[in-house]
Every structure is written in C-alpha cells, then in structure tokens.
C-alpha positions in Angstrom: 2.7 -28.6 14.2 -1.2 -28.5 13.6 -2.1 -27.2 10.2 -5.6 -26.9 8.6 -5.9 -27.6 5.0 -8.9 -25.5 2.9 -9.0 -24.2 -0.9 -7.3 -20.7 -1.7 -8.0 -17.7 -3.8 -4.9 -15.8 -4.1 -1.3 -16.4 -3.1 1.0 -15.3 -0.8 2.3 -16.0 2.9 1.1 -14.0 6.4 1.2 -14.0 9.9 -1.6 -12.3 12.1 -3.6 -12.0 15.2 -6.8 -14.3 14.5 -10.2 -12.0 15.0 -13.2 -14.0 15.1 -16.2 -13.2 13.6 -19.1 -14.3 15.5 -23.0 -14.8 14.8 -25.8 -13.7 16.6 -29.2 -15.7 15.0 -27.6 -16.1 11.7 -26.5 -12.3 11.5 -22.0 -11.8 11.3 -21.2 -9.0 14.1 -17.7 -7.7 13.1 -15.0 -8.6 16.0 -13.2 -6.4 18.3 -10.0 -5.8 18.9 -8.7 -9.2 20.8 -6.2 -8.5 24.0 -3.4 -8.9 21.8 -4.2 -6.0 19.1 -5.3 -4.2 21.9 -1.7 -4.1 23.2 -0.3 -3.3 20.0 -2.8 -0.2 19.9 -1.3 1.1 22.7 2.5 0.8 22.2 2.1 2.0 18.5 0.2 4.7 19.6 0.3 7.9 17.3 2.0 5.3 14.4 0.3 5.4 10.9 0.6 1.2 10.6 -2.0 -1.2 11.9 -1.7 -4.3 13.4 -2.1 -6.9 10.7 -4.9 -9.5 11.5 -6.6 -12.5 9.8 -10.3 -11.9 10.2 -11.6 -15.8 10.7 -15.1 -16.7 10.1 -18.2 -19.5 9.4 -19.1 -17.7 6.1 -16.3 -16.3 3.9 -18.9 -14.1 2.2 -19.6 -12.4 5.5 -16.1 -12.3 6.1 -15.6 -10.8 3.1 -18.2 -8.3 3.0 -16.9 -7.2 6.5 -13.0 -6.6 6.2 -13.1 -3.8 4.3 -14.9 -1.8 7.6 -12.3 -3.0 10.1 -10.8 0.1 11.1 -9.0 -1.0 14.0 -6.7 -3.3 12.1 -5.2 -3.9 8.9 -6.3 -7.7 7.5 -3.8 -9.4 6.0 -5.9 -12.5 5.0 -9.2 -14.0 5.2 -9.8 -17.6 7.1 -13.2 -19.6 6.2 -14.8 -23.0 6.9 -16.9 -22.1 3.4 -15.8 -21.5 0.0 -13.6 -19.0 -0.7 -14.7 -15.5 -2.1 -12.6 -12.9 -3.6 -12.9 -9.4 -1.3 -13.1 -5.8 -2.1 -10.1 -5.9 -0.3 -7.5 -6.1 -2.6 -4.1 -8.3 -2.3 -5.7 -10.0 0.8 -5.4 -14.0 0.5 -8.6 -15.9 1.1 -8.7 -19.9 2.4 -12.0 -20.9 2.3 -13.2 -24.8 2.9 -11.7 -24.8 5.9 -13.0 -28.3 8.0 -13.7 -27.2 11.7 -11.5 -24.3 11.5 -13.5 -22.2 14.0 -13.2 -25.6 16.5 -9.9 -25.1 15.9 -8.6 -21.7 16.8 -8.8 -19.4 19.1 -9.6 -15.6 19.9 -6.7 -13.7 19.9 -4.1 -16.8 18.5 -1.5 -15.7 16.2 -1.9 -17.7 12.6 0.3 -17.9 9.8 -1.7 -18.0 6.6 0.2 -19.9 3.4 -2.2 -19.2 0.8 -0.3 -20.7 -1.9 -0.5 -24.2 0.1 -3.7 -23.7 1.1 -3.1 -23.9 4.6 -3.0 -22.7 8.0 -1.1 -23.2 11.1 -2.5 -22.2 14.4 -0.3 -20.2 17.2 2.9 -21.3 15.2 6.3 -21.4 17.5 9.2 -19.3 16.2 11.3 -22.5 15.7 8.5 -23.7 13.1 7.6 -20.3 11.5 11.6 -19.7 10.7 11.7 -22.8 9.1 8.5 -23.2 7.0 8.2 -19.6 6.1 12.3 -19.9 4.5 11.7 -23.2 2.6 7.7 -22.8 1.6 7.6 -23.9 -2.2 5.8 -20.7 -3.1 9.3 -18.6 -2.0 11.8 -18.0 -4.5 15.0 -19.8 -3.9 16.5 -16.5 -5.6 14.5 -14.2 -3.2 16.7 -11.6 -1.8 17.1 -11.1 1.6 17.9 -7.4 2.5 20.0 -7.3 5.3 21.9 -4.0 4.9 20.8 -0.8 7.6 20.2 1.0 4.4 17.2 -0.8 4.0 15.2 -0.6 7.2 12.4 1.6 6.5 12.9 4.9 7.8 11.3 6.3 10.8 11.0 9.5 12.6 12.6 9.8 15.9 9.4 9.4 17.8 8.6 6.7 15.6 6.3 7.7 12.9 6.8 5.0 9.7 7.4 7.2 6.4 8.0 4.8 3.6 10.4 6.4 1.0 9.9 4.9 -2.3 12.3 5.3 -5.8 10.7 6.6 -9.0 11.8 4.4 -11.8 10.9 4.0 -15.7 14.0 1.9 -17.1 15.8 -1.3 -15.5 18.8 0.9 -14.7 16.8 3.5 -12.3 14.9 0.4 -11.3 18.5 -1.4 -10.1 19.6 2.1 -8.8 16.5 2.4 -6.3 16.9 -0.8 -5.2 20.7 -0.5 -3.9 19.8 2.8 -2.7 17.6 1.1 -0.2 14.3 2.4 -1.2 11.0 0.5 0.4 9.5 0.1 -3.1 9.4 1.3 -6.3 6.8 3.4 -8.4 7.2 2.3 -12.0 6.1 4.4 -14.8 5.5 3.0 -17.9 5.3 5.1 -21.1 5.0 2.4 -23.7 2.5 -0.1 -23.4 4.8 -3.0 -25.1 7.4 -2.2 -22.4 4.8 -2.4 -19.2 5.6 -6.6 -18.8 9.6 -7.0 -19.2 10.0 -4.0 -16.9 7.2 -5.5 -14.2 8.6 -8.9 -14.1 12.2 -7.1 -13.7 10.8 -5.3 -11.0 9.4 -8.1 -9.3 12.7 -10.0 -9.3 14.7 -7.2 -8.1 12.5 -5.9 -5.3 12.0 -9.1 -3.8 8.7 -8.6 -1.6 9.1 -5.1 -1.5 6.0 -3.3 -3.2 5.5 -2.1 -6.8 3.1 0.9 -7.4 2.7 0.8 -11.8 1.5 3.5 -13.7 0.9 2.0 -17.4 -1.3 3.9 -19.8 -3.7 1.7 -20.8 -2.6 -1.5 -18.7 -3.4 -3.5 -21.8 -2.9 -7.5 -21.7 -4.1 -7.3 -17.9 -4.0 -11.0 -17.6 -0.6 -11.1 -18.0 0.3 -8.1 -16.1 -1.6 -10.0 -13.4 0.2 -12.9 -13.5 3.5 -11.1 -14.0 2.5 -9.0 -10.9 1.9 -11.7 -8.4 5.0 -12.7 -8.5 5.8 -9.8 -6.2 3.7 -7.2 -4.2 1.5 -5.2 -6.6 -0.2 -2.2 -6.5 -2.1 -0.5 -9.9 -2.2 3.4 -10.0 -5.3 5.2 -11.4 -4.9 8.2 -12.3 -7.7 11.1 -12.1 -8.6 14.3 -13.3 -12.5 14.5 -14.4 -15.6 12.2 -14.3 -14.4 10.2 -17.2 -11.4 9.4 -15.2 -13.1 7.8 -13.0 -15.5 5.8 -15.2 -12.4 4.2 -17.1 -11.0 3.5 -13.0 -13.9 1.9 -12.3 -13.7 -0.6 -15.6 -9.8 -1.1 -15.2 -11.0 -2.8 -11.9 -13.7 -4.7 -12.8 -10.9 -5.8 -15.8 -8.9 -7.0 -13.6 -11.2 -8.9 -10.9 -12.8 -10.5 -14.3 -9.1 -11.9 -15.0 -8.5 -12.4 -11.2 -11.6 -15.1 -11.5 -10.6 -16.6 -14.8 -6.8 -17.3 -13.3 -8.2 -18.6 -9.9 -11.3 -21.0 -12.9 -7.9 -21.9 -14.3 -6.7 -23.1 -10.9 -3.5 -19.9 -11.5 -2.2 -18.4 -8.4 -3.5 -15.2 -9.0 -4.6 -12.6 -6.4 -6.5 -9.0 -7.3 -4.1 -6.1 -6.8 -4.0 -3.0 -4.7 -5.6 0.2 -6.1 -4.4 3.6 -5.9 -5.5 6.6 -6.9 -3.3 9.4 -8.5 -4.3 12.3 -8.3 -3.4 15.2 -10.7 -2.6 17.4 -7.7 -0.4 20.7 -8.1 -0.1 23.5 -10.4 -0.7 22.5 -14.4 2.9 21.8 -16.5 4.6 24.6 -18.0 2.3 25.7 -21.3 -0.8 24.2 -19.9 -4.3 26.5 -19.2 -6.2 23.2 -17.7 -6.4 23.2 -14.0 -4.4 20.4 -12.0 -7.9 18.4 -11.5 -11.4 19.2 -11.8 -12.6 16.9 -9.2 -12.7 18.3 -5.7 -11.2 15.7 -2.7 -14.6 14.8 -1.2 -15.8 13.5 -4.6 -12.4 11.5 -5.0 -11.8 10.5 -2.1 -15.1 8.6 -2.1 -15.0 6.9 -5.4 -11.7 6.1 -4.0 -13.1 4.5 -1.3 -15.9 2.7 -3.9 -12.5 1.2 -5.8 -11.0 0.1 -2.5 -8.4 2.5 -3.2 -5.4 2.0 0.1 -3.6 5.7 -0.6 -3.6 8.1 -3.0 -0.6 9.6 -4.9 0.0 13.2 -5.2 2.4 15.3 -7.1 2.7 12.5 -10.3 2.0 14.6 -13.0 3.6 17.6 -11.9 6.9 18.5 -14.2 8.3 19.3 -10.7 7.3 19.4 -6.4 9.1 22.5 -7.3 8.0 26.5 -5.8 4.9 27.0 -4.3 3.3 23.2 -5.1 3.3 22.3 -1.5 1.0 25.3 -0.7 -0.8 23.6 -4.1 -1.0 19.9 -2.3 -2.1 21.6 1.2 -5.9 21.0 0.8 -5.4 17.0 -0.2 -3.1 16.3 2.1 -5.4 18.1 5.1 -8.5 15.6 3.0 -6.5 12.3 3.0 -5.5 13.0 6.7 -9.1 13.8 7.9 -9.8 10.6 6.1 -7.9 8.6 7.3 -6.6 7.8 3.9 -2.1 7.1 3.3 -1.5 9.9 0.8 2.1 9.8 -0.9 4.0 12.5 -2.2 5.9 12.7 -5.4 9.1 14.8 -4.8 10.8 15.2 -8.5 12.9 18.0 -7.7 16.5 17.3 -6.1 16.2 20.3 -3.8 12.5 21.8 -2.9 11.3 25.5 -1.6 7.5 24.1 -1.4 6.4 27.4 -0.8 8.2 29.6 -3.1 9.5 32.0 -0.5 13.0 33.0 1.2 12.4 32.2 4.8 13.0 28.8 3.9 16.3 26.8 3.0 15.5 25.0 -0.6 17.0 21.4 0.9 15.9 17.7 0.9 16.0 18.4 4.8 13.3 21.3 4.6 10.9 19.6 2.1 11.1 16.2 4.1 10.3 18.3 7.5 7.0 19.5 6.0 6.0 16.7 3.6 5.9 14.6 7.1 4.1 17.8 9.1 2.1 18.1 6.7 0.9 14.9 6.9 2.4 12.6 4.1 2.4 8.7 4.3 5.1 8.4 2.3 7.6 10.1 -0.5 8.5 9.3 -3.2 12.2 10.6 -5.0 14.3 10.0 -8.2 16.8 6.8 -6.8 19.8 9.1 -6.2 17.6 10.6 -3.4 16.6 7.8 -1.5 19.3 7.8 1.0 19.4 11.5 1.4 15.6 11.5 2.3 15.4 7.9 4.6 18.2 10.4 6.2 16.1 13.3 6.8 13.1 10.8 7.9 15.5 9.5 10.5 16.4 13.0 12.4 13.2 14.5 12.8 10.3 14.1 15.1 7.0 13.9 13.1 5.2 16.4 16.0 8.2 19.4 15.5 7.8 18.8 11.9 3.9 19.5 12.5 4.5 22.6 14.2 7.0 23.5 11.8 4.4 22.7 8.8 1.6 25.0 10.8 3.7 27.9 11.2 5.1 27.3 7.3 1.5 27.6 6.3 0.3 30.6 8.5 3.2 32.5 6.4 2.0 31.6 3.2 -1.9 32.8 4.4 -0.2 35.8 4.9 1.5 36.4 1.4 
C-alpha cells in the first residue's frame, strides 16, 4: 500500500474524500464539491451531518486559512506538501511536508489520514484500512469497541442524526452514561483540582466518543490539553455579557499558546473544539439578572470569531422545566438560520416546555419539539439516555416540525 510520509501537528486517525485546492497565478481558489461528495449530498439530503473531507493543498497556510469557509463539507484533516500550520479549525489534524503529495493523489480519492504517524495513504482498500486502522500504535490496545444497538446514535425515522449526550459531574454518573449508551458526555466540573482525574477518566471510558467540559477556570491548561487528547475534546465557554466573551477569547489563545509549546516539544497535542454556552432560559429561582445580556446576532458571531462548532443551551438553567422552551425559541430559530448545531440541556426527568395543559409533560413530548424545534442534539441526566435515543427513534423530524409550529402558534396566543 502507497503511503506518503510528511511532519504532523496534531494527532488522531481519519478517513475522507480528498478536495484539492488548486492555484490560479499564485492565488488558492477553494475546491468544489468532487463527484463523490456530490453523491453523498444528495442521498443525505435534509441530514444535519456533512460529508467529512481532507482538504489537500501546495501551501498548508492557504489550506488553512481556507477550511474554515468550506460549507459544503466538514474537514476532517488538512494534507500539505509545506510545513504544517495549526488552523482556526479546531481538532482538525494537519500533515504538512508532504514530498509530491499533490503528484500523488487524486481529485475525489478517498485518504486515510494517521496524523500520529505522520502519514498518508492514498485510495486505501478495505482489507488494508481494517487492518492498519485496528493495530495503529496511536490506538489504545484497551480502546473499547461499542458493539451493543444501545449505542448506535439515534436517528429519526426519516433519518435526521440527533446526538443524545449524558450530563455527568462524578465517575459514577460518568460510568452510568456510558452503559446507558449515550454518544458523549458533557462533564461539569465544579472544583478546579478535580477537572484532570475526572477528564482522563472520561477519556478512558468514552473511548472515541466526545467529551464536551465545563471547568471554571480551566486552570493547568497544558495538562488538560494533554489529558484531553487522549480522547475527543471539546472546551465549553460559557457567556452572558461582554466580559464573557473577552475571558473566551483569552481561554483560546491559552490554549493555542500551549497547543504550540506541546507540538515545540515534539507532544501529540492537537487544539480542541470550542463551544459556546449560552446562559439561555429563564434566571434560577431567587435571581433578578436576566438569562443573558448579549443578543444571538452578537454571539453568534464572536462565536464564529472563536471557531465555536455548536452552542449549548439550557446549562445554567436549575431546570428545562415550564415554559423554558418558549424561553430557548429565539436561539434555537438563530442557530438554525445560521447554520450553527445548537444542543439542548434537558435537566428535568419529565418536561411541559411550555407551561400549559394541552400538552403531555413526557420525555416523548419534549423530545418531539426539542427536534422540531430545531435542536442538534440533547443532552439528559444518564438515567435518561435510553428513554430519549427511544423517542429520537420513533419520530419523524418534519411531523415533529409541524408539531413544534403549531406548539408555538399556542403559546403566541396565551
């Protein structure tokens, strides 16, 4: 099997659809869609998830300065024949010095990216990619492999992908979510000290699925970083005010800074995913403050400025209790017109979003809107994993849309 041998910044193993960047007199035009994506356009049609591509390139900087603007696909790495460059795309793995790698591959050719041998192989078969990608030195021999239909990620009947994620704070909720068969885990952190043990528990135990952490402070970023990479890593911001997002803005620039001192230090160390939580919803019990002071268009573009992939609503509510869907309506309409993944955090075991008899207060009710109304994912204590992947599974995401605009015409008329 060909393989093409360059230097890496980041870590971490993906296959994609290669999407060339060409020059015209020195100047990077961004690539379209090659046959291949194009195909997978159509079939996923009306699916939230991209196709995942490696964008492939003479300069890595171009490369670089262009993934974040391809809309078309999601890219999964970034192939160069010079040096390597870190993104403002986070968790994508770069491999830059790259002899003749242009010569090498073609439009449209699937490549499987090892960033953590600093390689590539061109239009691997299947025999090949089974067998490299399950004894790779950079894959755990512990890794779990989960197997179990609990597990698949849950999608509507007509085929909508709704990621349904377990909220933990202590190793036993952590274990809990996991068996359940959530898709991740959102880990919240209320003592600093804690933030490491608990991340390098969670990495074990979700093997490859992703970890969203909410740590005040994130203090010792360097070793949450390298804690982090052991798994799929994703840092929540959250955001109320201005000053919010002035702290954001240094918590990233912290961690590229440590990002580039690992990589100095030849560390595998890749930048993590950003995402913004938003203090969304009605203010806690006792509280005067509103919920946030910013309004969506103002976030949602210094989210875009962090290269924030979702936001998070509904975290520092005391409950998606009565009435807070009504409350999340005009962010989840934002992230939607946006284009932007917005999660939803669902505390409550059984939900009336709206506050109002005419409908039932069930998992199966709040899951029906939460999807019409336009949410990527959802979030739940563990116990309610299975109930919601459940409730994912026996609905169609457009009668859950009509279900969510006739909900909210009733609540206009309250």
């Amino acid at each position: 099997m060909a393989r093409l041998r360059g230097v890496s910044a980041g870590t971490g193993m993906v296959l994609g659809t290669a999407a060339i960047i060409q020059e015209l007199n020195g100047i990077p035009i961004a690539p379209q869609p090659p046959e291949r994506v194009v195909k997978e356009l159509v079939r996923r049609r009306g699916a939230s998830e991209k196709p995942d591509i490696v964008l492939a390139a003479r300069d890595c900087r171009a490369a670089a300065a262009l993934a974040p603007l391809i809309s078309w696909g999601k890219v999964v790495a970034i192939v160069a024949e010079t040096a390597p460059v870190i993104p403002d795309l986070p968790g994508v793995p770069v491999i830059g010095s790259i002899d003749g790698l242009l010569s090498a591959i073609d439009e449209d050719m699937l490549l499987l990216v090892d960033a953590g041998g600093s390689f590539v192989f061109p239009d691997p078969d299947p025999i090949f990619l089974a067998h490299y990608t399950t004894t790779a030195a950079n894959l755990a021999p512990r890794r779990r492999i989960f197997l179990d239909a609990g597990h698949d990620p849950a999608r509507t009947m007509d085929g909508v992908l709704i990621p349904v994620l377990g909220l933990a704070s202590s190793e036993g909720e952590l274990a809990e979510a996991i068996e359940n068969g959530a898709d991740g885990i959102l880990l919240s952190v209320a003592d600093p000290a804690a933030c490491e043990p608990l991340l390098a528990r969670a990495t074990e135990l979700a093997s490859g699925k992703e970890i969203l952490l909410m740590a005040p402070g994130l203090r010792g970023l360097t070793s949450v970083l390298t804690t982090g990479n052991r798994g799929q890593f994703t840092v929540l911001l959250s955001v109320s005010q201005p000053s919010d997002m002035v702290l954001g803005a240094a918590v990233c620039g912290a961690f590229r800074e440590s990002t580039e001192r690992l990589l100095d230090a030849d560390e595998p160390a890749t930048m993590p995913e950003i995402a913004v939580a938003v203090n969304s919803g009605t203010p806690s019990e006792g509280s005067h403050e509103s919920a946030t002071d910013l309004d969506s268009e103002t976030l949602l573009n210094w989210s875009a400025e962090v290269r924030s992939t979702r936001l998070l609503l509904g975290y520092n509510s005391e409950s998606l209790g009565e009435g807070m869907l009504a409350e999340l309506d005009p962010w989840l309409r934002a992230a939607v017109n946006a284009t932007v993944p917005a999660y939803v955090v669902c505390r409550s075991v059984s939900i009336n979003p709206f506050g109002f008899g005419s409908l039932e207060n069930t998992i199966e009710c709040a899951v029906r809107l939460l999807v019409g109304g336009g949410a990527s994912g959802i979030i739940v204590h563990p116990q309610d994993v299975q109930a919601v992947k459940a409730a994912v599974r026996s609905e169609s995401a457009e009668s859950c849309r009509e279900e969510y605009r006739t909900a909210m015409q009733e609540v206009q008329q309250i």
